[in-house]
N, C-alpha and C positions, 0 to 999 in steps of 0.2 A: 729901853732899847727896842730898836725894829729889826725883826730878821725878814730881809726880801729874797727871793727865793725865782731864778728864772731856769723854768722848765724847758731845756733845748732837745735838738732829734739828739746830740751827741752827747751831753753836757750838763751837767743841772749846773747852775751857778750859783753860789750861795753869798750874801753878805749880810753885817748887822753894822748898823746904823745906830749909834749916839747923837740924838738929834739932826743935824747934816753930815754928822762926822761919822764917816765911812771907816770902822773899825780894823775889818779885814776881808779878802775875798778868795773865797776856796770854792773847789770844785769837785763835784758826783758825777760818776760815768752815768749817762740816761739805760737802764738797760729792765725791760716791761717784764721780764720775768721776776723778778725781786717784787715781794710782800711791802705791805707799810710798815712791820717790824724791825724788816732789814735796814730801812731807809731810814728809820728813827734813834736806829744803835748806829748808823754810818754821821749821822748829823748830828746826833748827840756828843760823837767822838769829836767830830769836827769843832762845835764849840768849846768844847771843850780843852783840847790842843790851844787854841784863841782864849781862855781865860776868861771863857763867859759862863755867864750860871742861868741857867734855866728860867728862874726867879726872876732876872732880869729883863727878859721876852715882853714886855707890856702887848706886843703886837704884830702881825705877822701881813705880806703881803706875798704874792703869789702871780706868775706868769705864768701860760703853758702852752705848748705847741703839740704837746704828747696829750692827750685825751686819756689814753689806757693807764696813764700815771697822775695825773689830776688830783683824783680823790683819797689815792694810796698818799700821795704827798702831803694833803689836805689833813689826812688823820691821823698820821705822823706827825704835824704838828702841832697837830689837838693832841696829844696825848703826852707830847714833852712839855709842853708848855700853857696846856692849860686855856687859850686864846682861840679866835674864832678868824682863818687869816682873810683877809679883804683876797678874792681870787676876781682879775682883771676879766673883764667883760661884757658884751654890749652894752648893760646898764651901766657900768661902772664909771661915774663921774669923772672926766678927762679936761675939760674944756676947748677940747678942739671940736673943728667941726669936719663933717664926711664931704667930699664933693665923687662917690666911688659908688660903683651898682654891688648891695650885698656886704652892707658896711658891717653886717654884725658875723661874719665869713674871716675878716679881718684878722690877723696872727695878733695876738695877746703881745707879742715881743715888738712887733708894728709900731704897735701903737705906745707902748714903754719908753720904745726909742725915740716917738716922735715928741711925745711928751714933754723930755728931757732937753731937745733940741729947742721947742716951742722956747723953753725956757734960757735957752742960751744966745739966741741969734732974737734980734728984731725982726729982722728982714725973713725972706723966703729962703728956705734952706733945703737939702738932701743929705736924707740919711742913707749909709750905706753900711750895712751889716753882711758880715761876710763869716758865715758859719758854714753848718752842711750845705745849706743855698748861700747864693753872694745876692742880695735884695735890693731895690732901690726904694726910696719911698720920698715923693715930694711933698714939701710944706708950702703952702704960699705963705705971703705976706703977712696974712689977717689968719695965720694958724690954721687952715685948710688942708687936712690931706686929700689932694689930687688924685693918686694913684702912684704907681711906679715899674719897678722890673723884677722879674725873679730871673737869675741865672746858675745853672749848677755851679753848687762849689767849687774850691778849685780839690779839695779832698776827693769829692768823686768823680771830677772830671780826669786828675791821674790816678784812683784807683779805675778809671771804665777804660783808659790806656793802656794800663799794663797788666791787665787785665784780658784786654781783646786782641791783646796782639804777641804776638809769640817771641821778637827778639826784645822790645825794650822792658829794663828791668826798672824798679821801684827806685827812689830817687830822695836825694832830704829836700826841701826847699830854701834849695841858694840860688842866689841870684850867679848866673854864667858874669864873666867880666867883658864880656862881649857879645851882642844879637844876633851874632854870627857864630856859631856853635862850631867847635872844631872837631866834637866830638859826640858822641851819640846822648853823654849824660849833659853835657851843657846844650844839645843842641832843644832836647826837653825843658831841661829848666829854663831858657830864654823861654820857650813857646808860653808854658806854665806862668812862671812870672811875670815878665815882660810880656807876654799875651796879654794876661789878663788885666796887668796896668794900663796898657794900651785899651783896652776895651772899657774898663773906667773910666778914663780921661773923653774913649770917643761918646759914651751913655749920660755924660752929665753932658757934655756940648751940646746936644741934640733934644736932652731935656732942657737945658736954659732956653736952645732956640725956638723952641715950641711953645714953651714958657713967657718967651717973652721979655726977660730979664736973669742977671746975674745970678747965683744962689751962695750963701754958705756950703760949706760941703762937710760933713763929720762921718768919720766911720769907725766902724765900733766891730767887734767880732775878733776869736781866735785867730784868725789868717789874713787879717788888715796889718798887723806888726809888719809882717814879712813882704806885704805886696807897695802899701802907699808909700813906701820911701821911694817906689820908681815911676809912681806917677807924677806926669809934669803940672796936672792940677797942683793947686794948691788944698789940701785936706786933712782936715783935723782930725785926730787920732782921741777916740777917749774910748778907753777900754772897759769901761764902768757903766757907760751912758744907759744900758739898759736899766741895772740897780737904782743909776741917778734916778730914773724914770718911776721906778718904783716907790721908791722912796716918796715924791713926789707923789703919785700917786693916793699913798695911802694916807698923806695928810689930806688930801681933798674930801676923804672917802672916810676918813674912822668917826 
């Protein structure tokens, strides 16, 4: 079995891998004060709950966006399991290629997700990952990352809302039943939501037109559930795509 392992600002994400079969996927708050002991009794629980046993680890892979947890992660898993994990990085055998200034700058999750896609679409695709940041990332045709977009989450663009301003209060993310808010909580969630599907829909147009052609579209992240059903794109939703990537990955790589 594979345990892949993607280090987020918010999120560790965990999953283990029976061959391409995607066992289970759980999740660790990211939080840089915690030791690699702590980290190693919080994962150990975790497979554990899952009905995995230690012994069965053959191999470990690793993303990471937090730097200050890397290595803490890294020897938390040397020490349950014994295994040396593949951590994703400039060298790390991918088969795409860069067309971007400062390719080895590049987010380890970037590149996971692009991975994943390479493998799903023929054609040129965009991935769009929507975590702390909502990112774009173009594929061409011939498996080429081009570049793409970072935009604030939509997490910290309502907590920087209600936050800097004194009457509107915190909010769940529903969609209003109308873009015409009647009221001060839907007039938010239209903006929120429907903002930010609208802004989806107008960053891939502008990338295809630039582009040149069509694209696939896949997005992946906690906060894609709740926004792509109101984009008029059409956009595929996999919630996994980064593990897939992983996964992937590490058979290039062991």
């Amino acid at each position: 079995m594979i345990l892949a392992l993607d280090i987020g600002n918010t999120n560790i994400t965990i999953g283990v891998y029976d061959e391409k079969k995607l066992l289970f996927v759980s999740r660790m708050a990211t939080d840089c004060s915690r030791m690699e002991d702590q980290y190693a009794i919080e994962l150990r629980d975790i497979l554990d709950i899952y009905g995995i046993s230690l012994r069965d680890i053959a191999g470990a892979v690793i993303s990471s966006v937090v730097p200050p947890l890397t290595n803490y992660i890294i020897r938390a898993v040397q020490r349950l399991t014994h295994v040396n994990p593949i951590c994703v990085g400039p060298h790390t055998k991918t088969n795409l290629r860069t067309d971007i200034q400062n390719p080895e700058s590049t987010g380890a999750d970037l590149i996971a997700g692009c991975v994943a896609a390479a493998e799903m679409f023929d054609g040129p695709c965009i991935i769009l990952d929507m975590g702390t940041a909502t990112t774009f990332v173009v594929l061409s045709r011939e498996k080429t990352m081009l570049g793409g977009a970072i935009v604030p989450g939509v997490g910290i663009s309502m907590d920087a809302l209600t936050r800097r301003t004194a009457q509107l209060p915190s909010i769940s993310l529903e969609a209003p039943e109308n873009v015409i808010g009647k009221n001060t909580i839907e007039c938010m969630q239209s903006g929120i939501i429907l903002g930010t599907a609208c802004m989806i829909d107008g960053m891939i147009e502008r990338m295809e037109e630039e582009l040149g052609e069509k694209c696939e579209v896949v997005a992946t992240g906690g906060l894609s559930r709740e926004i792509i059903p109101h984009c008029r794109r059409s956009i595929r939703f996999c919630d996994t795509l980064l593990l897939e990537g992983l996964r992937i990955i590490y058979e290039m790589n062991r």
